[in-house]
PDB file of N, CA, C and O in Angstrom:
ATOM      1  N   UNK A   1      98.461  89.061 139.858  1.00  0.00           N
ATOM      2  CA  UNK A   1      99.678  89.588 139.302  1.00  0.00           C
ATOM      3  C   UNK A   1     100.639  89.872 140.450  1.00  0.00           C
ATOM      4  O   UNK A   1     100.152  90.480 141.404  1.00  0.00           O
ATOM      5  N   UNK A   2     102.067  89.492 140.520  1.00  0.00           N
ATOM      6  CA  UNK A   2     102.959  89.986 141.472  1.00  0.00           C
ATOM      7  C   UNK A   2     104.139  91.066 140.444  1.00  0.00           C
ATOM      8  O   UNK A   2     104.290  91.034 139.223  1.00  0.00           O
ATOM      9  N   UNK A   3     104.708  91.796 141.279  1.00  0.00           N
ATOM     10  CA  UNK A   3     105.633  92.648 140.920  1.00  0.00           C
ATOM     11  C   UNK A   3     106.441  93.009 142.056  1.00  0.00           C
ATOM     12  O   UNK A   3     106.284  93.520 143.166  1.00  0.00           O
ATOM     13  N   UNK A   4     107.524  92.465 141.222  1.00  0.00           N
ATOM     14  CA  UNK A   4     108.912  93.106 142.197  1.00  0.00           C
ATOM     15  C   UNK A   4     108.969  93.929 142.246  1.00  0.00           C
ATOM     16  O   UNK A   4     108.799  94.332 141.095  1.00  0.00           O
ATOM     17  N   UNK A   5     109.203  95.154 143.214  1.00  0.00           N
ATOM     18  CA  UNK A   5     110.177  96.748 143.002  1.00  0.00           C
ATOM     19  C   UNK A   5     110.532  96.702 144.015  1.00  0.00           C
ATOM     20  O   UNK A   5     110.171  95.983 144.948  1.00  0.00           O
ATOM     21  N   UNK A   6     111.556  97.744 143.930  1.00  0.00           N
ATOM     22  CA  UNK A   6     112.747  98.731 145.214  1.00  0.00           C
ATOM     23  C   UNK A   6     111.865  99.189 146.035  1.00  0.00           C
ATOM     24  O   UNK A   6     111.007  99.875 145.479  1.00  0.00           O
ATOM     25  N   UNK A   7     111.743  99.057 147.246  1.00  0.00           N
ATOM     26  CA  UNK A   7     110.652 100.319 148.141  1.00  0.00           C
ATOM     27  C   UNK A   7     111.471 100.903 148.877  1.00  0.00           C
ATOM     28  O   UNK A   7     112.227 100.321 149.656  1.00  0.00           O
ATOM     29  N   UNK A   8     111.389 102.501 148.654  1.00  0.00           N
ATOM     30  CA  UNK A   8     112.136 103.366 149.884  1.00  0.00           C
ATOM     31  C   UNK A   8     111.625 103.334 151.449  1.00  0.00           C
ATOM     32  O   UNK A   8     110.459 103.379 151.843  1.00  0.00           O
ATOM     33  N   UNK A   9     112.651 103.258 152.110  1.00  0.00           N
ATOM     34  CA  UNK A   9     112.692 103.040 153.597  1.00  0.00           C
ATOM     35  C   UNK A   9     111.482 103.624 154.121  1.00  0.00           C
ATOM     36  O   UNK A   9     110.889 102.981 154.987  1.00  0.00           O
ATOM     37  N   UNK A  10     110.857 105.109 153.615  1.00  0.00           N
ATOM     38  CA  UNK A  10     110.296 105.891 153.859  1.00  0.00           C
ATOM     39  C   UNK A  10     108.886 105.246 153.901  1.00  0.00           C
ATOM     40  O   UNK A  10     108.057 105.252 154.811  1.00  0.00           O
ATOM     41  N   UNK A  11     108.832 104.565 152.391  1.00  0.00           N
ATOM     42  CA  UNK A  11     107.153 103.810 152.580  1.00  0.00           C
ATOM     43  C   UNK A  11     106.737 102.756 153.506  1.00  0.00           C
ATOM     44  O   UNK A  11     105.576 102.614 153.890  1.00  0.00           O
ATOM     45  N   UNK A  12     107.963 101.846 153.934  1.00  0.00           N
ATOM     46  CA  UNK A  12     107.777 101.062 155.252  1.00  0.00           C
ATOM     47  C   UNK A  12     107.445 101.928 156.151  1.00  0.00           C
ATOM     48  O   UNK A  12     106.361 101.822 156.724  1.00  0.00           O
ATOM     49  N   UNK A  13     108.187 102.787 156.394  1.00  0.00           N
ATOM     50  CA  UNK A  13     107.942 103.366 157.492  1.00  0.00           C
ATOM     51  C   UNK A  13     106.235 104.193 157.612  1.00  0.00           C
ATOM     52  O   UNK A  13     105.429 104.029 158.528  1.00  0.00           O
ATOM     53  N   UNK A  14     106.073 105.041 156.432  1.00  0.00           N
ATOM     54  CA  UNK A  14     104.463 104.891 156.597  1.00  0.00           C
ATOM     55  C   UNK A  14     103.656 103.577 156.524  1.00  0.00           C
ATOM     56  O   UNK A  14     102.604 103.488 157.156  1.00  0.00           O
ATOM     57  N   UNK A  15     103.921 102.985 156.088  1.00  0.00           N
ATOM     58  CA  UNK A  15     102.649 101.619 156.209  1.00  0.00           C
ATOM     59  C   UNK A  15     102.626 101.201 157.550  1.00  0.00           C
ATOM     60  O   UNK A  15     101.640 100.680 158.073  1.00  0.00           O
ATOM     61  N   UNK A  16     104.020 101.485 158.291  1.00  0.00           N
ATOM     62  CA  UNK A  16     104.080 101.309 160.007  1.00  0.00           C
ATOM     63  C   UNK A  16     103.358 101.485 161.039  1.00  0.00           C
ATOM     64  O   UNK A  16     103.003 100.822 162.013  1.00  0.00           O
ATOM     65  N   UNK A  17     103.070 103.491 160.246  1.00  0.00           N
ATOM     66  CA  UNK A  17     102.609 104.582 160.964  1.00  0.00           C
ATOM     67  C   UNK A  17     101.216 104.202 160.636  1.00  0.00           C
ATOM     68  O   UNK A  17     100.264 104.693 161.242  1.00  0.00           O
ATOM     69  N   UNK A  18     101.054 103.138 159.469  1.00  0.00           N
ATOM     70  CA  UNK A  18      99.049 103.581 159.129  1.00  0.00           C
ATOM     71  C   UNK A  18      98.809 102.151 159.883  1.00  0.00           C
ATOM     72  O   UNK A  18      97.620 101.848 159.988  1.00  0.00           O
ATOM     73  N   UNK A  19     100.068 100.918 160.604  1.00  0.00           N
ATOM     74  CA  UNK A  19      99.673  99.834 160.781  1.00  0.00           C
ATOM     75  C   UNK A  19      99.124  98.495 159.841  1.00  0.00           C
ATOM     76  O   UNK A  19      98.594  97.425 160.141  1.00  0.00           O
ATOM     77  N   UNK A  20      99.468  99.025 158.765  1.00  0.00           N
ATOM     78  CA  UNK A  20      99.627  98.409 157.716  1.00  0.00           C
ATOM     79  C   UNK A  20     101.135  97.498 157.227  1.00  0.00           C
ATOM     80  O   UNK A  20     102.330  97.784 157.304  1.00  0.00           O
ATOM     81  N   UNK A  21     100.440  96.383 156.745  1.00  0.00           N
ATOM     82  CA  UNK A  21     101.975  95.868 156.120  1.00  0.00           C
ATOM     83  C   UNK A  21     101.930  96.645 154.780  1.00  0.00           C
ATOM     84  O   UNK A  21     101.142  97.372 154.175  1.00  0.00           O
ATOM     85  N   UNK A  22     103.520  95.980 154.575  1.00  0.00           N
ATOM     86  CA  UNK A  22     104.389  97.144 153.929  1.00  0.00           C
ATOM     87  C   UNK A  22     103.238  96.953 151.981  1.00  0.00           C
ATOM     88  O   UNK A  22     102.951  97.845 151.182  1.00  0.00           O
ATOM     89  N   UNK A  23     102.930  95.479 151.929  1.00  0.00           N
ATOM     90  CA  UNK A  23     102.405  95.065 150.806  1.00  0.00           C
ATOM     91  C   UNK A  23     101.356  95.244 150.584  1.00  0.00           C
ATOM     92  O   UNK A  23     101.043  95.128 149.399  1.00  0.00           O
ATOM     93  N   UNK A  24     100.253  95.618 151.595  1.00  0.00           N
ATOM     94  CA  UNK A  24      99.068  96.258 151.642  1.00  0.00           C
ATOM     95  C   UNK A  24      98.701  97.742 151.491  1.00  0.00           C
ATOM     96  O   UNK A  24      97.826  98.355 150.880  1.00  0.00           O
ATOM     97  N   UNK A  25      99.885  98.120 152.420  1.00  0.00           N
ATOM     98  CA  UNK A  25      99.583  99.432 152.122  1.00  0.00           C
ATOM     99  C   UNK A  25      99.992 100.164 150.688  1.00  0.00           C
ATOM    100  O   UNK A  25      99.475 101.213 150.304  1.00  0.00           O
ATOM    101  N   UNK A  26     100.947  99.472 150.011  1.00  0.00           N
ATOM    102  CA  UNK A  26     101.379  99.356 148.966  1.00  0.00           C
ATOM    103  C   UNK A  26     100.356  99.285 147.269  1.00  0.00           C
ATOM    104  O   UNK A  26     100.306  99.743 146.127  1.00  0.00           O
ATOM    105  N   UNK A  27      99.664  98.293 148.285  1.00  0.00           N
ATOM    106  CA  UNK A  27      98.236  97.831 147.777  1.00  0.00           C
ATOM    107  C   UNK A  27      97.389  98.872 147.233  1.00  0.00           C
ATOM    108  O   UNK A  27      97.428  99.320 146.087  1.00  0.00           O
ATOM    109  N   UNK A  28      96.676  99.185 148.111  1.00  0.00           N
ATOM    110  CA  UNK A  28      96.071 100.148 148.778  1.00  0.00           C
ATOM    111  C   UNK A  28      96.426 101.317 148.540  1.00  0.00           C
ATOM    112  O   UNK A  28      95.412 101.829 149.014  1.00  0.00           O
ATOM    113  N   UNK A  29      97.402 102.740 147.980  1.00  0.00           N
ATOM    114  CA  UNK A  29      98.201 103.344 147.369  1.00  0.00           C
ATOM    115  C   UNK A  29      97.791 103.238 145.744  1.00  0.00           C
ATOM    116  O   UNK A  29      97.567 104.223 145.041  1.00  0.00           O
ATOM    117  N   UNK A  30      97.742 101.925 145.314  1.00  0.00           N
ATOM    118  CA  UNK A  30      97.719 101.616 143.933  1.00  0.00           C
ATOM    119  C   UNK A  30      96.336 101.653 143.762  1.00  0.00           C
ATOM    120  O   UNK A  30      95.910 102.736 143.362  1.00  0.00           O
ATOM    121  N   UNK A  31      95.568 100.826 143.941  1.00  0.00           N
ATOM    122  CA  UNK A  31      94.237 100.705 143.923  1.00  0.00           C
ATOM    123  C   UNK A  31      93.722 102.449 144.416  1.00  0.00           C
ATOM    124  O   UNK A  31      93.173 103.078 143.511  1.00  0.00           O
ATOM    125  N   UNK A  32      93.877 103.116 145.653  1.00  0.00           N
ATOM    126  CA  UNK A  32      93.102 104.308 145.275  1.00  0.00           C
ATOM    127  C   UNK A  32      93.741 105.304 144.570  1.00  0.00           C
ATOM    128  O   UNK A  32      93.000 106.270 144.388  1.00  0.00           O
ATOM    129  N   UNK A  33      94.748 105.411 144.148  1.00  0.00           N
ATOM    130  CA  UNK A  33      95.528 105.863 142.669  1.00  0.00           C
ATOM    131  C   UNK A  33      94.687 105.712 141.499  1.00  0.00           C
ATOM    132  O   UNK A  33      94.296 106.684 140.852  1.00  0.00           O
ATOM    133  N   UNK A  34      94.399 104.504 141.212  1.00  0.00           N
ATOM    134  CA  UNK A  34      93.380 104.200 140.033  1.00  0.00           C
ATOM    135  C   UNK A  34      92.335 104.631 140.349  1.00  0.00           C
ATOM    136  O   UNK A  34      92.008 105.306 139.372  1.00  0.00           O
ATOM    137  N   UNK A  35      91.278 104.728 141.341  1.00  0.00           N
ATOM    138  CA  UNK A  35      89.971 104.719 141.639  1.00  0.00           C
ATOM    139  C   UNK A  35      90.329 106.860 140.948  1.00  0.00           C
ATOM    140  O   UNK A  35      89.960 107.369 139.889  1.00  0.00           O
ATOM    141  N   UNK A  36      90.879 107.300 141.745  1.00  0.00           N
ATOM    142  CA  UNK A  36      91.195 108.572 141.875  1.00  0.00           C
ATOM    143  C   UNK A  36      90.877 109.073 140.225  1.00  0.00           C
ATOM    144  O   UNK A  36      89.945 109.712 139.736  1.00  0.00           O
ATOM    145  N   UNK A  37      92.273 108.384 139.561  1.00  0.00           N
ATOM    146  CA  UNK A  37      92.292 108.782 138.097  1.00  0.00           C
ATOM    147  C   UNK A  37      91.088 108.601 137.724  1.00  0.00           C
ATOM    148  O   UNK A  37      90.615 109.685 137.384  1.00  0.00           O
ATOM    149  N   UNK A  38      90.467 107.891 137.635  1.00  0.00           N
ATOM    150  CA  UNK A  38      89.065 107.427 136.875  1.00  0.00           C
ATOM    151  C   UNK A  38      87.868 108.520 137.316  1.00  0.00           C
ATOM    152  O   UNK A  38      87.237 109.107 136.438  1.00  0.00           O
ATOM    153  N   UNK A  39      87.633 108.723 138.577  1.00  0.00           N
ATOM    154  CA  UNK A  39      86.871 109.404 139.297  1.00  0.00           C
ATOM    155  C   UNK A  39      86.770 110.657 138.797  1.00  0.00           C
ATOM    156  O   UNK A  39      85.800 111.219 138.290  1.00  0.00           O
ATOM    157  N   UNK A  40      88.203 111.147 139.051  1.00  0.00           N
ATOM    158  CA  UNK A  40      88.541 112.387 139.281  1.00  0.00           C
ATOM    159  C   UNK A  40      88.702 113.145 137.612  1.00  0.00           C
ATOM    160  O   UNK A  40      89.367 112.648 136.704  1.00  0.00           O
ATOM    161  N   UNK A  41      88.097 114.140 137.541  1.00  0.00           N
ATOM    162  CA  UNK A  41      88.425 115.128 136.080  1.00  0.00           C
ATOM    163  C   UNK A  41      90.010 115.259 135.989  1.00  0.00           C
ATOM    164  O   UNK A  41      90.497 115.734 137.015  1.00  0.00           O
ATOM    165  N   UNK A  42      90.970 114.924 134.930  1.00  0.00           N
ATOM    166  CA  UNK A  42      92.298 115.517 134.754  1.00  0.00           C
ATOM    167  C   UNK A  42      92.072 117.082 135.149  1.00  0.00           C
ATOM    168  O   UNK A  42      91.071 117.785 135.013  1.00  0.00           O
ATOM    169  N   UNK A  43      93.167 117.334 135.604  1.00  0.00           N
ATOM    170  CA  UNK A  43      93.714 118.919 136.697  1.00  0.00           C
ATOM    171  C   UNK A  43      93.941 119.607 134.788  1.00  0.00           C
ATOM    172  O   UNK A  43      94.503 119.046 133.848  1.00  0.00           O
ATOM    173  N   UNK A  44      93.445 120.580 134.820  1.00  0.00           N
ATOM    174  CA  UNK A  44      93.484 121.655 134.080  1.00  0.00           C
ATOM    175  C   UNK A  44      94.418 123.032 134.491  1.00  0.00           C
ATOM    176  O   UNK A  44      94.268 123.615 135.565  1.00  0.00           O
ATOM    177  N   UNK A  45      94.843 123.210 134.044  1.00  0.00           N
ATOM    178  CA  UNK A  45      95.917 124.300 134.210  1.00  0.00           C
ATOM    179  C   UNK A  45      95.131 125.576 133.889  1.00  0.00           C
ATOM    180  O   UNK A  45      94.907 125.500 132.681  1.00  0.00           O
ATOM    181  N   UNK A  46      94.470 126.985 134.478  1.00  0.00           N
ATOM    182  CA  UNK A  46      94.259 128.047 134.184  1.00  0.00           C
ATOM    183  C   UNK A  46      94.764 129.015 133.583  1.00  0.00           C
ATOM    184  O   UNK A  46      95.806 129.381 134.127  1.00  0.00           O
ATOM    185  N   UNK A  47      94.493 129.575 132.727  1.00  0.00           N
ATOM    186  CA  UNK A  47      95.391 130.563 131.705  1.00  0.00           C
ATOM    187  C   UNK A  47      94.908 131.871 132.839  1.00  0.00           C
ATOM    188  O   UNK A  47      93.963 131.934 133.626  1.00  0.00           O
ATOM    189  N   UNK A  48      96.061 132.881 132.502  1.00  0.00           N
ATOM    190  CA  UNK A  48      95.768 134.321 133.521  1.00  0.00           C
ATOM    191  C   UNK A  48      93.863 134.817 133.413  1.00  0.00           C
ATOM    192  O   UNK A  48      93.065 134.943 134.342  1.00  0.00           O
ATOM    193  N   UNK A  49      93.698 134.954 132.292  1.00  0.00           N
ATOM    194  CA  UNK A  49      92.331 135.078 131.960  1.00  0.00           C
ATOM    195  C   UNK A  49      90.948 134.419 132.661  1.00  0.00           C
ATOM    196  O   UNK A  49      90.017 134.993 133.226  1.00  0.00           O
ATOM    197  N   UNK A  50      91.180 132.978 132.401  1.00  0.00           N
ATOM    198  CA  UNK A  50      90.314 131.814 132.981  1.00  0.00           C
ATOM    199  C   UNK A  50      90.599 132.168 134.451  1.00  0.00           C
ATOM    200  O   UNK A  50      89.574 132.158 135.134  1.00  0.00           O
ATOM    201  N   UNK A  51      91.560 132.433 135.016  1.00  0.00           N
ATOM    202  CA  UNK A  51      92.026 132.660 136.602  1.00  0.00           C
ATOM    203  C   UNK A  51      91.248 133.774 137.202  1.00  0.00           C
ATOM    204  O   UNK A  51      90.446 133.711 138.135  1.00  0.00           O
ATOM    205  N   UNK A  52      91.629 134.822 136.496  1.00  0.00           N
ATOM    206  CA  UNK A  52      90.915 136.281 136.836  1.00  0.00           C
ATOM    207  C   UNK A  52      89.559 135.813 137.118  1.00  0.00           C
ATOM    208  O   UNK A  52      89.032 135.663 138.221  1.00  0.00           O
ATOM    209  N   UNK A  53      88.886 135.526 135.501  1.00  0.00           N
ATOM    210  CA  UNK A  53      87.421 135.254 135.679  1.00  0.00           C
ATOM    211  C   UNK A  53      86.843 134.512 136.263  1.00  0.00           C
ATOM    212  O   UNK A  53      85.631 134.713 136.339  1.00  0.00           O
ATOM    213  N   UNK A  54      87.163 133.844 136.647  1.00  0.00           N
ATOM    214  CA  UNK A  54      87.086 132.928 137.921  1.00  0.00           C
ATOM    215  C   UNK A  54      86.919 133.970 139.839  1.00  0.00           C
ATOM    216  O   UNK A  54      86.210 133.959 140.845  1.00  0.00           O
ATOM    217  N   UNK A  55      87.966 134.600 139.340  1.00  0.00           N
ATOM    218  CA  UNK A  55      88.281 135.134 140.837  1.00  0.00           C
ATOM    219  C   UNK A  55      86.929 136.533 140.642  1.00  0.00           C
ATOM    220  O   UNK A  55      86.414 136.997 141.659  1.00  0.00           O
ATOM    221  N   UNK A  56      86.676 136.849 139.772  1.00  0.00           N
ATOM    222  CA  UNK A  56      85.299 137.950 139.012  1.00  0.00           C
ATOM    223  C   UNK A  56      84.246 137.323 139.615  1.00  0.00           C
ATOM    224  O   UNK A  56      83.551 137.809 140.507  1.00  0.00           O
ATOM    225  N   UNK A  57      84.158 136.474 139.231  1.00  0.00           N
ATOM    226  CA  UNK A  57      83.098 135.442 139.763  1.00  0.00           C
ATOM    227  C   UNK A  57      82.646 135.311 141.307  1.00  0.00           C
ATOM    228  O   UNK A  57      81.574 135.569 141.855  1.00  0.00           O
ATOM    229  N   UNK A  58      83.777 134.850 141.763  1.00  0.00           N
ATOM    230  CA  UNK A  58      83.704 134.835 143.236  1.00  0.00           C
ATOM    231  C   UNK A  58      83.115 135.876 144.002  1.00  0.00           C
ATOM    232  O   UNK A  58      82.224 135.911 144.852  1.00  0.00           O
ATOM    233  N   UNK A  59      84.126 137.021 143.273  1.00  0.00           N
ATOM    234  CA  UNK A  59      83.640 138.677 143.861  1.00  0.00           C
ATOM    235  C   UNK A  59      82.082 139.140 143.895  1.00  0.00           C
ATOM    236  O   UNK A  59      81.485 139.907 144.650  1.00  0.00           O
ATOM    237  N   UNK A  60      81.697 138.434 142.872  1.00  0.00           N
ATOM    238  CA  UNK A  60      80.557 138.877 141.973  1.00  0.00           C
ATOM    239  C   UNK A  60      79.460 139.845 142.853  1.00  0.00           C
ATOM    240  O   UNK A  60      79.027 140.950 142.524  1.00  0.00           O
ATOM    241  N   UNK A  61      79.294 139.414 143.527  1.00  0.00           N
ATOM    242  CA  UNK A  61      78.500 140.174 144.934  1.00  0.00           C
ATOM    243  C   UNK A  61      79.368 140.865 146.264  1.00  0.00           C
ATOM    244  O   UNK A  61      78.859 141.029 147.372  1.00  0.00           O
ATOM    245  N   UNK A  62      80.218 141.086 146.052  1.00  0.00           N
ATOM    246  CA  UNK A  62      80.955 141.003 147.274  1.00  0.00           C
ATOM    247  C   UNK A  62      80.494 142.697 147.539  1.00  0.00           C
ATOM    248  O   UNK A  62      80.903 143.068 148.639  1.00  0.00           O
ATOM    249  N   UNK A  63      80.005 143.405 147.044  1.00  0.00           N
ATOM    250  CA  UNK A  63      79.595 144.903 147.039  1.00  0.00           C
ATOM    251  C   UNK A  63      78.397 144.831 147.854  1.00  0.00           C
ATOM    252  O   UNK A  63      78.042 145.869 148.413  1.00  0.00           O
ATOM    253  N   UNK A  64      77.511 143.449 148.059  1.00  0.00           N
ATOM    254  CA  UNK A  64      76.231 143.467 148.562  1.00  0.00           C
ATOM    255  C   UNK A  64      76.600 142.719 150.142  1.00  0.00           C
ATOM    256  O   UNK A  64      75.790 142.231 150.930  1.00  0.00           O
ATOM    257  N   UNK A  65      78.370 142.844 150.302  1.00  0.00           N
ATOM    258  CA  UNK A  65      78.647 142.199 152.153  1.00  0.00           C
ATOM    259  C   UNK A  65      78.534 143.488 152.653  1.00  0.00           C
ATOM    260  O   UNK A  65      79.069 144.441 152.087  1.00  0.00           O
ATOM    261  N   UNK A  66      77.690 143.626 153.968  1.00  0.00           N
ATOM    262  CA  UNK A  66      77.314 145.009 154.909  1.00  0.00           C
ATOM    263  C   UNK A  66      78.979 145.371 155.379  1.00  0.00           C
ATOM    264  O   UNK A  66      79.656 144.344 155.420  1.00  0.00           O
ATOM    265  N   UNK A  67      79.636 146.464 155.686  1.00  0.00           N
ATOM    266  CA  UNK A  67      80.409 146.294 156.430  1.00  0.00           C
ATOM    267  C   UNK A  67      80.232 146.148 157.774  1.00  0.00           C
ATOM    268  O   UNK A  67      79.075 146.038 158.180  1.00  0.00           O
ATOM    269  N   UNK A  68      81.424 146.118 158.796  1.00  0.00           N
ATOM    270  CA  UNK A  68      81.394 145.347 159.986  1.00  0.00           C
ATOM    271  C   UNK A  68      81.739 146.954 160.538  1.00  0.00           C
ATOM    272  O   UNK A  68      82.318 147.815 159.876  1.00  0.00           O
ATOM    273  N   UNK A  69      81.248 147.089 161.849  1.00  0.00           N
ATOM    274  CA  UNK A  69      81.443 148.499 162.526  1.00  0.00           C
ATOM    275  C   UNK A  69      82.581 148.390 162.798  1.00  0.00           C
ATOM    276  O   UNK A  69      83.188 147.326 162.916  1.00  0.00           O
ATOM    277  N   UNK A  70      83.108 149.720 162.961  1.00  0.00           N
ATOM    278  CA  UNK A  70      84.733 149.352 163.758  1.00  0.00           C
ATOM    279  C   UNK A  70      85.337 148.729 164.726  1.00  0.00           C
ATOM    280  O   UNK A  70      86.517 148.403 164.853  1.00  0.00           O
ATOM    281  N   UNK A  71      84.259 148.565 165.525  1.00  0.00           N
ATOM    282  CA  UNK A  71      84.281 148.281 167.390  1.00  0.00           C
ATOM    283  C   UNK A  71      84.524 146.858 166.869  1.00  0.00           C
ATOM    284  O   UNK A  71      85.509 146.271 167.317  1.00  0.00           O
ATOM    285  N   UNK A  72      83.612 146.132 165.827  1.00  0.00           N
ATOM    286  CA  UNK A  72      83.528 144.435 165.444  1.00  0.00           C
ATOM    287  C   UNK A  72      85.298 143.901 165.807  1.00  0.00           C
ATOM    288  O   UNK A  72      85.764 142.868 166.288  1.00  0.00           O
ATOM    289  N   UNK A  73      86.132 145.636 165.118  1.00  0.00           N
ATOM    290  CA  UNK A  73      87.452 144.792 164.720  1.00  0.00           C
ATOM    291  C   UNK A  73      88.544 145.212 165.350  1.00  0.00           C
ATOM    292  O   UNK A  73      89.663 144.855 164.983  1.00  0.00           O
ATOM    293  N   UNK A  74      88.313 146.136 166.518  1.00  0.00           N
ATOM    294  CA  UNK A  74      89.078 146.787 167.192  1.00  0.00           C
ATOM    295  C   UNK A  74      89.885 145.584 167.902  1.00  0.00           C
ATOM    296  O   UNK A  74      89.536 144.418 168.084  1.00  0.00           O
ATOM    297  N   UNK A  75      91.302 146.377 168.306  1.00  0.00           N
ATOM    298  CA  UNK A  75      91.835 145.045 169.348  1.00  0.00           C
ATOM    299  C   UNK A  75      91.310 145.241 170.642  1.00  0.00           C
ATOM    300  O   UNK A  75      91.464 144.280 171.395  1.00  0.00           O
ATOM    301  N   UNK A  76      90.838 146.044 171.017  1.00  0.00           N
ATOM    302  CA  UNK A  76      90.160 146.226 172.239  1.00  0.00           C
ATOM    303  C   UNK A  76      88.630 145.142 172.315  1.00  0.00           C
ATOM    304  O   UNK A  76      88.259 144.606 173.359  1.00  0.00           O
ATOM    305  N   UNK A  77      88.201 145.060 171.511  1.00  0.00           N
ATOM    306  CA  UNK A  77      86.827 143.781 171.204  1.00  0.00           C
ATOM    307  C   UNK A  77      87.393 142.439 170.708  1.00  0.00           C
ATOM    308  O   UNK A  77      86.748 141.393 170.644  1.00  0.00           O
ATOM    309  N   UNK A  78      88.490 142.581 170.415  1.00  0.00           N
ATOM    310  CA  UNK A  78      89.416 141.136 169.952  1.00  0.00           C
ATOM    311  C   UNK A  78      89.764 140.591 171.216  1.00  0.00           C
ATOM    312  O   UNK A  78      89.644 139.373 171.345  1.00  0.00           O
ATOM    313  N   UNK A  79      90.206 141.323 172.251  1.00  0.00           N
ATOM    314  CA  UNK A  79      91.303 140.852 173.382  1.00  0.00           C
ATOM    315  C   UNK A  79      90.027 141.251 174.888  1.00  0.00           C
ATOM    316  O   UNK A  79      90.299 141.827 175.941  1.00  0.00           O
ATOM    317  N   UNK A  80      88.963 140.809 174.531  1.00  0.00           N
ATOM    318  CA  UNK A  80      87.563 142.173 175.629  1.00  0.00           C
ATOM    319  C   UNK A  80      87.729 140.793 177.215  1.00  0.00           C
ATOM    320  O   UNK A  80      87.842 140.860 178.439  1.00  0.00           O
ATOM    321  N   UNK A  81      87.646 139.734 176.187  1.00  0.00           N
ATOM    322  CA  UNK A  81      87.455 138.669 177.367  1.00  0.00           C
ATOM    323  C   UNK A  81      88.780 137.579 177.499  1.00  0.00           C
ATOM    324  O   UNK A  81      88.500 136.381 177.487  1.00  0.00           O
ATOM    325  N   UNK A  82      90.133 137.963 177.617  1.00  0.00           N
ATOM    326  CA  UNK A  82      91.454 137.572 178.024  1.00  0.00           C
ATOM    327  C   UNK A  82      91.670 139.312 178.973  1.00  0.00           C
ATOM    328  O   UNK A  82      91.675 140.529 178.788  1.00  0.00           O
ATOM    329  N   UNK A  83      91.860 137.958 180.314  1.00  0.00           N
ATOM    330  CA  UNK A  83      92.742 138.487 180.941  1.00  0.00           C
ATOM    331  C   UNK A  83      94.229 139.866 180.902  1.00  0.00           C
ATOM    332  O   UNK A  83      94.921 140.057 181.902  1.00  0.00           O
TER     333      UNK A  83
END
């Protein structure tokens, strides 16, 4: 299959930067575009709820991290070995 289109200056200029011609990289763009869609789960949008519980989740243990002594975070133990 061939297809004509307009290409902005911009995509030559990356296919330049990847050393690619302009029709390959073009290529290449399309083809892992498709691979992507297919692969990849459609992006779901989080409702405030689904978000939170999510971020609940994460936390879920975060009560069982030790804390760090003070000295760990002082700028004096940040800056111990600079000049």
């Amino acid at each position: 299959m061939q297809v004509t289109v307009n290409i902005p200056d911009e995509l030559a200029i990356e296919a330049a930067a990847h050393g690619s011609s302009l029709e390959s990289y073009v290529e290449h763009l399309v083809v892992s575009k498709a691979i992507a869609s297919r692969l990849l789960p459609p992006q779901k949008r989080l409702s405030s709820e689904e978000f939170n519980a999510m971020l609940d989740s994460l936390a879920q243990f975060s009560h069982k991290i030790p804390d760090l002594p003070d000295e760990a975070i002082s700028r004096e133990s940040m800056y111990r070995d600079h000049d």
